[in-house]
N, C-alpha and C positions, 0 to 999 in steps of 0.2 A: 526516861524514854517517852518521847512525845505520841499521844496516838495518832490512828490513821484511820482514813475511813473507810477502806475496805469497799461492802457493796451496800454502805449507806448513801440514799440517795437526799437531797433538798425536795422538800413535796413543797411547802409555802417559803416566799419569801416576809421578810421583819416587818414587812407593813401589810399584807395582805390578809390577817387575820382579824374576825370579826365572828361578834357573836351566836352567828348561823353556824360557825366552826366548832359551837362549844361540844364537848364528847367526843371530839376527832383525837386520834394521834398525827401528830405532825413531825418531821424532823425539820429544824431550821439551825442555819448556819449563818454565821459573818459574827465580828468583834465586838468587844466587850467596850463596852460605852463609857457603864458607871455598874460600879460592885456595892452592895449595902449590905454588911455582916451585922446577921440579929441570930447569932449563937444557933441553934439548932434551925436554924434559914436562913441561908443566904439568895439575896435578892439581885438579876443581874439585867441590864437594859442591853438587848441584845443587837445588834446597827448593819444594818447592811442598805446596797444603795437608795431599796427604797422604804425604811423607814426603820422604825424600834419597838420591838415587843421586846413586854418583862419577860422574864422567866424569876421562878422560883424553884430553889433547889432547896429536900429538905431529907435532914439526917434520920427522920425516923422511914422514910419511905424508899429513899433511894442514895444509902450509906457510902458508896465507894462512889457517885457523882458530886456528895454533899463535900467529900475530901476533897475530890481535884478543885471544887469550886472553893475553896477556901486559899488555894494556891494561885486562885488568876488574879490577874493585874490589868489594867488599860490598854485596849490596843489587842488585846490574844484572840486567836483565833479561834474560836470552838463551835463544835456540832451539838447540837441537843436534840434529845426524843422524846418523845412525852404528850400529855394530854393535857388538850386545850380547855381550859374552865372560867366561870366568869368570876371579876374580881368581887371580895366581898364591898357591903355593902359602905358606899362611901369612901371608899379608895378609889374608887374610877377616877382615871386622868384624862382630861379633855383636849388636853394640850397633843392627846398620840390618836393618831386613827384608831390603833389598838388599843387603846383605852380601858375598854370595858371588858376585856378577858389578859389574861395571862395563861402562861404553858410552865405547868407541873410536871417537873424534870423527872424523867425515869433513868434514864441515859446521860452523860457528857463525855464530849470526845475534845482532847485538845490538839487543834490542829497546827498550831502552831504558837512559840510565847514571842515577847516583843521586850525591846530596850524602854527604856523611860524615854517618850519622845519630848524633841527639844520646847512645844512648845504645846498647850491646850486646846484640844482641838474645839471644847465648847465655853464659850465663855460669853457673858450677857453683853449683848450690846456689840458693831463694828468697833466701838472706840477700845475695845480694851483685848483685840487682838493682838496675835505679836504683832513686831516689825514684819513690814512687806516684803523687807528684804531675805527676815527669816525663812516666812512662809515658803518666797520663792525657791531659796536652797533647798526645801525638802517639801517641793509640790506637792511631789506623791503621797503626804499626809494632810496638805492643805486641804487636795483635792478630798478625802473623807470628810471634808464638812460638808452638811448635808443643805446648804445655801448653796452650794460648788457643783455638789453632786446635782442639785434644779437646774441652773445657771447653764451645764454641760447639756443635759436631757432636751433643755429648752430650746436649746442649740441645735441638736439633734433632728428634732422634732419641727426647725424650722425651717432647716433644708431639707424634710422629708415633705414639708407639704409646698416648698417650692420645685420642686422635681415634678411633683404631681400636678401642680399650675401650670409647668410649662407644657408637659408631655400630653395636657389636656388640651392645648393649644395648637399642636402638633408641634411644635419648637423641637429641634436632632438634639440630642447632647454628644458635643463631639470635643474630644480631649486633644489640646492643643501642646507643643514640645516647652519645656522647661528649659532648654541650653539650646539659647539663642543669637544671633548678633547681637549687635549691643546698637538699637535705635534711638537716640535721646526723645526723650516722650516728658521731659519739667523735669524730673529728677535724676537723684546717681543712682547709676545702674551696680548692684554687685554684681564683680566680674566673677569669672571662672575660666584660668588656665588652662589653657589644653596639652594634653602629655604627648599624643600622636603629633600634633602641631606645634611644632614647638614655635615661643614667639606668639602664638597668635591664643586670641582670648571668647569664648561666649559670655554672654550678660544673661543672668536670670529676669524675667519677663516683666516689667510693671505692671504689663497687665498683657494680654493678650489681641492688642487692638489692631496689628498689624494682621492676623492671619484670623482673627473673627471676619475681616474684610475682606478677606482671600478668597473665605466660603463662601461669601458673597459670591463672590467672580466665579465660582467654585460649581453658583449654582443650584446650594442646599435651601436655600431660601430662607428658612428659620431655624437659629442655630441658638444653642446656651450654654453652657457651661459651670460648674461651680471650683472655679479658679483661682487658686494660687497664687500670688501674684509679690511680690519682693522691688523695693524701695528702700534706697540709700540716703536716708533721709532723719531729720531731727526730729523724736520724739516727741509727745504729748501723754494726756490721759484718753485721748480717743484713736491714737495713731500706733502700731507697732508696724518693725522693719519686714517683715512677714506677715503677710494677712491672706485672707478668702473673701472674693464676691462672685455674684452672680453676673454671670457676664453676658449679655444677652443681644443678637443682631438680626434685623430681618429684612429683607428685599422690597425694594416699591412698595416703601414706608413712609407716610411723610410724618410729621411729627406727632398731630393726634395717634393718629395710630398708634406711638409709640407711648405716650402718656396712657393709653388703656390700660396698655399691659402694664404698667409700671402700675398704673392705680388699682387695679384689678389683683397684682402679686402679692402689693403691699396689705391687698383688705385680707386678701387669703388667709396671710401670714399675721397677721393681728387677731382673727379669730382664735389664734389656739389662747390668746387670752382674754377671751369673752367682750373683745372691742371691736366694735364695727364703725371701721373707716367710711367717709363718704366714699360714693362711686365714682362724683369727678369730684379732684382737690382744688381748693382754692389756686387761684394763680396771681402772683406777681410779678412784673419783667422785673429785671437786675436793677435797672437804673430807678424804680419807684421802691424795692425791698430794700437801698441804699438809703435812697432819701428819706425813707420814713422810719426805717430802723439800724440805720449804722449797718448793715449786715446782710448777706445771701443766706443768709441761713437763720430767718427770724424765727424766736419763738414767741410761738402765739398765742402762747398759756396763759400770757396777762397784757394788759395795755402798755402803756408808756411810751407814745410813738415821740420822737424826735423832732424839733419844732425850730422850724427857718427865721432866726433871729436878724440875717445880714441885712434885709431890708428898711431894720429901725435904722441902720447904722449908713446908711448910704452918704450922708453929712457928715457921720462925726469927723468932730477935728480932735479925738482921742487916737493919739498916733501909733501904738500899737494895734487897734481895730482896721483903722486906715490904710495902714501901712498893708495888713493880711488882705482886703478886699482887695485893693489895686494889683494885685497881685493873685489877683481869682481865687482865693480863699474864702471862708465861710466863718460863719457864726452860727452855734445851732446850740438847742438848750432840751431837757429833761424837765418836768414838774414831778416833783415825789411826793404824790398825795400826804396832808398829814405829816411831814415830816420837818418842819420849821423850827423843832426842837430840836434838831443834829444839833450835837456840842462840835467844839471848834476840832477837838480831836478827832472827831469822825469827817469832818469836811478836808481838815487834811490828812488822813488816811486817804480818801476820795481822791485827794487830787494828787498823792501820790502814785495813787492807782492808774492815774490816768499817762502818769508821764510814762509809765510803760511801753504804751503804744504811740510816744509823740508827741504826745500835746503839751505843752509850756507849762499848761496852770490850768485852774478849775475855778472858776470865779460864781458866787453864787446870792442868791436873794432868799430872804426869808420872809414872809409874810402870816406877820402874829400882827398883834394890836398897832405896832407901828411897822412900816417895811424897815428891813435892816437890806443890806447889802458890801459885800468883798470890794462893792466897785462905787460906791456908795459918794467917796472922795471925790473922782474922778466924772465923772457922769450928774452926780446932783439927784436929790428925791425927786423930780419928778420925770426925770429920765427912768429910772430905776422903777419907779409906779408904771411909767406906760409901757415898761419890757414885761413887769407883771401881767399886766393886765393882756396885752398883746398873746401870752400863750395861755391864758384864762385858767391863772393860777389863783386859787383862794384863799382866804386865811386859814393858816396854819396848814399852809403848803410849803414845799421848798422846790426855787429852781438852780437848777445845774447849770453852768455855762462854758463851753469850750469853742474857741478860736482857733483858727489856724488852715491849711492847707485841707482842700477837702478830704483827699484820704485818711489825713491823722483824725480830723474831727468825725469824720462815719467810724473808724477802726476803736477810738476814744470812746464816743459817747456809745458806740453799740455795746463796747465791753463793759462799760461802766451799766448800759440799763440792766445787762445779769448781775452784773456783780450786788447792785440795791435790790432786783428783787429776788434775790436769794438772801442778803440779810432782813429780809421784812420778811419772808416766808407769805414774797405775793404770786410765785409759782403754782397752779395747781395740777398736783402731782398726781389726781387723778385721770388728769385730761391728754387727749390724743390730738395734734396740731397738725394734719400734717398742709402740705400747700407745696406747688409748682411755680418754682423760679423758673422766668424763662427770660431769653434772646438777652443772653452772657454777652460782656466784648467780646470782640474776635481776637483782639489782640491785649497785654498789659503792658504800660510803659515800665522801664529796668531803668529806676532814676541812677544805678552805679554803672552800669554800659550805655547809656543813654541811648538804649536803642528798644525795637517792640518785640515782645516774644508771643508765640502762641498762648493764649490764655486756659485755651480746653487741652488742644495737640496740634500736629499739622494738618491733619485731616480732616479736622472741622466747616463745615462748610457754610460759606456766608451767607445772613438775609437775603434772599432775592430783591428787598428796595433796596438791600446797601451794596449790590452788587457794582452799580455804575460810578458810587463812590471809590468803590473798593480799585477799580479798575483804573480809576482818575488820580486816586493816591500814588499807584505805583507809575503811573505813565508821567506825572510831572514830580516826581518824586519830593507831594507835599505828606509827609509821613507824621504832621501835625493832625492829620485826616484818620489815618488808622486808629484813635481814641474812638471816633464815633460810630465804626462800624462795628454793627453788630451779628453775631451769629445764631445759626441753627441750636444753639445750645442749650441745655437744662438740667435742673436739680431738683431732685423728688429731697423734701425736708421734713421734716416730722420731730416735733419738739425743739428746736434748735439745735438739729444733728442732719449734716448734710449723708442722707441714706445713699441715694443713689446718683448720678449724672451719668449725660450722655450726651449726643449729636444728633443728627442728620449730617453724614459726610461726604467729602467731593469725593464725587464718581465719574470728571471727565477731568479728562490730564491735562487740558487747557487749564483749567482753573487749579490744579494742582499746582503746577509749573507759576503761576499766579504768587500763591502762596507762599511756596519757597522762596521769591522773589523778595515779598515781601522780609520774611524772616532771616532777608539776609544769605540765604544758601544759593551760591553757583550754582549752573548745572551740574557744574564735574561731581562740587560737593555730595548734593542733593545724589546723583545717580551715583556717590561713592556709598552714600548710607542706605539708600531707601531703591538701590536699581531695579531691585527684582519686584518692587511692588509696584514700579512707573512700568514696569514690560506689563506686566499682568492688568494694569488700565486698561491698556489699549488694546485689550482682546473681549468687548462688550463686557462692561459693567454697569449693571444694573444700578439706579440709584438705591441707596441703605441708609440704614441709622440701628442707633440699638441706644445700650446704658448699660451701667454695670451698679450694681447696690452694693453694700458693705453689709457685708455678714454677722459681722462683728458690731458695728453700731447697729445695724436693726436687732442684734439680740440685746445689747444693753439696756433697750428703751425696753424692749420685750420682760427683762430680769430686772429692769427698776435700778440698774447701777450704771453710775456715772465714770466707771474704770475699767476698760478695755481689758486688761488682765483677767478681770472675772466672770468671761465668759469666751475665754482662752484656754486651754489643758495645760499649754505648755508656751507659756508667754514669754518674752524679755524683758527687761529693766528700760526703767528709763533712758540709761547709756547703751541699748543693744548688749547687753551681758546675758547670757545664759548662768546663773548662778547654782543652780543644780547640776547641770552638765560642766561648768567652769568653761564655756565659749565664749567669743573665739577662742582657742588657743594657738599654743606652737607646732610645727609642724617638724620634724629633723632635718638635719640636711639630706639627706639622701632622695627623700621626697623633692625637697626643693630642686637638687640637681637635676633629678628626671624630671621635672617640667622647666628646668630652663632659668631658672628666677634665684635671683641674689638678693636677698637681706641689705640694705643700704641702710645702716644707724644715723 
């Protein structure tokens, strides 16, 4: 018979004793850690969310507790009463807050016993966990690790003092509907059947950005939210189908403006861990954070910027070089301090690396006591000398080299500059990077539809220089012109994790109507998907902007982990599986009848 506790109450939690406590009775609860039997004492590490005191139970002092403890196992739940005392001399453990006292058991109550769990909940080192997959099956014991139990608090703790940024700001927090139309916004929208409706479908919200706009027209002036938001979309380590941001919009705003609060949120929310952000971030446009490091989203924790080789090449009569130039391609190269020792096997791991995102090949130069070079044949040493020399590489340097089309060669060598300085461990892990991308395209080209899509959304509104382009694009319909225009757009980045983005959006339905033009959508289209938000233009709208930050990456940087799962309670798989809960699943037919919908194998 298990005991109960009756009208025993918890006075301290497992981490909050210390040795101003000593002489106290305490009662403390939560599970058994780790059990140490030393015959007339047993020793027990007792765990709750925030942290572990020993306990010590002993047969000459407290006879029918010394029993039950001799029975517990991993995982049980039990109460203890007793008095706090310091440890003797030279057993202090510095590893525990409580350390320096332990609680001499008068009392144990067991509140519950437990199965042998499938997997250990403490074990040295991330590499020697279970499987992820395991973990995920039985969360709810993952989550008792007390890296999970941080990860979660930290979590906590940093939408409670993004609430308090805002609300200090005046910003409303106004909760926006979850079953909505289905607006295409870049990705698949998951639908949801209607049972009243039969036939007809809501789309859970990507984000909120039609009806933050609303409030706008609405009125409220400064609005936020901490929002929910669902995407049909291919996973990552930074992305899940289900996520939370801060979604944030405010009236007769132009873009400083909005960069305040984003810098202002971000410094906020980095104090809870003793880092103080600059006040204004560094700033990039798109088109210089492209060229200098492959990437919108640079990390600025180490050097290594990317280096415009096309220009040695303007001559060559080396036909695959020639051939990519004529053809508005590039050549751009890496120097990896120091590293002209790469063996051959590591140059092609590198340049398999690279064909991932496109690129043909990875051609390279060494520079020790003689230069060596991939391209060595082809080109001649003193071609090969003045590309060295050209990106002021030194001896016993290596350079990188990639060809091709300039998206694969930015997508290429930016992934490649992480990928070498995380094997050099030239990242420093102590430093905070953050910096502002700004004035995004307005549009990306869709090399398989050969046509432009919105880059940010529809509602993004153009530079004011690129407005007369933008206007000229669509009037002679040279759609060669929509590459160059640029928008109101930005991205708050911080360690090479894009945290936030956002806009300055169109507030006059002329240039809305623009837009859709551009992207291809009829009127009829356009007022089939989006009618109710063209009526609501045209009744004074104020011009807006806003951004929305990820919740979830600003806690990873926050928790020091580079897996979106681990500062999630209740994550999914890389495939969108719920492995605890076994989601998706099936539904019977009877469900299915009442909403209308047939199983087609």
């Amino acid at each position: 018979m298990l005991d109960v506790l009756g009208n025993l109450e918890r006075t301290h939690s497992c981490g909050e004793l210390r040795e101003s406590n000593v002489g106290e009775t305490v009662v403390l609860m939560g599970w058994v850690a780790k059990k140490r039997d030393f015959g007339i004492f047993t020793f027990i590490d007792l765990r709750d969310r925030d942290g572990v005191t020993q306990i010590v139970v002993s047969e000459e002092t407290a006879k029918e507790a010394h029993a039950k403890a001799k029975n517990l196992r991993g995982e049980y739940v039990v109460a203890v009463k007793g008095e706090v005392v310091s440890r003797d001399e030279g057993t202090h453990n510095a590893k525990l807050a409580t350390g320096d006292i332990e609680v001499k058991v008068g009392e144990l109550f067991i509140l519950n016993d437990a199965k042998t769990l499938p997997f250990q909940l403490e074990v040295a080192g991330s590499e020697n966990l279970a499987s992820e997959d395991t973990r995920l099956k039985f969360r709810y014991l993952d989550l008792r690790r007390p890296q999970l139990q941080q990860n979660i608090r930290m979590r906590a703790r940093a939408v409670g003092k993004i609430r308090e940024y805002m609300d200090g700001l005046d910003f409303i927090e106004i909760e926006t509907p979850i079953l909505l139309k289905s607006t295409p916004e870049g990705a698949r929208d998951f639908i949801v059947p209607s049972r009243i409706h039969t036939s007809k479908f809501f789309a859970l919200p990507q984000s909120p950005q039609i009806l933050k706009q609303l409030c706008m027209i609405s009125g409220f002036d400064k609005y936020y939210q901490i929002a929910r938001c669902f995407r049909d979309e291919d996973l990552r380590a930074d992305r899940q189908p289900e996520f939370t941001q801060l979604d944030v919009e405010m009236s007769f705003a132009n873009q400083e403006m909005v960069y305040r609060v984003i810098e202002g949120m971000f410094g906020s929310v980095f104090r809870l861990i003793g880092v103080e952000l600059p006040g204004q971030f560094p700033r990039l446009t798109y088109a210089e954070a492209m060229r200098r490091y492959g990437s919108d989203k640079p990390d600025l924790r180490f050097e290594m910027e990317l280096q415009d080789l096309s220009g040695n090449f303007a001559d060559t009569d080396f036909a695959p070089f020639a051939s990519i130039l004529a053809n508005k391609g590039e050549i751009k190269a890496l120097v990896v301090k120091g590293k002209a020792d790469y063996s051959r096997k590591v140059t092609d791991d590198l340049q398999e690396f690279v064909k991932r995102y496109g690129a043909t090949g990875l051609a390279w130069i060494k520079v020790g006591d003689e230069i060596t070079s991939s391209l060595l044949k082809v080109l001649g040493e003193a071609k090969i000398a003045e590309l060295a020399s050209s990106v002021n590489a030194e001896k016993g340097d290596l350079v990188l080299i990639v060809a091709g089309k300039k998206s694969v060669v930015a997508a290429s060598l930016g992934a490649l500059r992480i990928e070498v300085a995380k094997r050099e461990n030239l990242i420093d892990r102590t430093a905070y990077k953050p910096l502002l991308v700004t004035e995004f395209p307005m549009f990306e080209y869709d090399e398989e539809t050969g046509n432009y899509a919105a880059a940010h959304h529809p509602f993004t509104s153009p530079m004011d220089e690129d407005l007369e382009l933008f206007k000229r694009a669509i009037e002679t319909d040279e759609r060669e012109l929509f590459g160059q225009i640029r928008a109101k757009a930005y991205d708050a980045v911080i360690n090479g994790y894009e945290c936030a983005g956002g806009s300055i959006r169109i507030h006059q339905k002329e240039i809305q109507a623009l837009n859709f033009k551009a992207l291809g959508l009829s009127p009829e289209v356009a007022r089939e998907r989006f009618g109710f938000f063209l009526d609501a233009l045209e009744f004074g709208t104020p011009p807006h902007g806003g951004f929305a930050a990820g919740i979830e990456r600003t806690c990873m940087i926050l928790c020091g982990t580079e897996n979106i799962r681990d500062v999630m309670a209740f994550p999914k798989t890389a495939s969108a599986q719920d492995l605890m809960m076994d989601s998706p699943g099936e539904v019977d037919d009877a469900q299915l009848k009442e909403l209308g919908i047939k199983i087609v194998e």
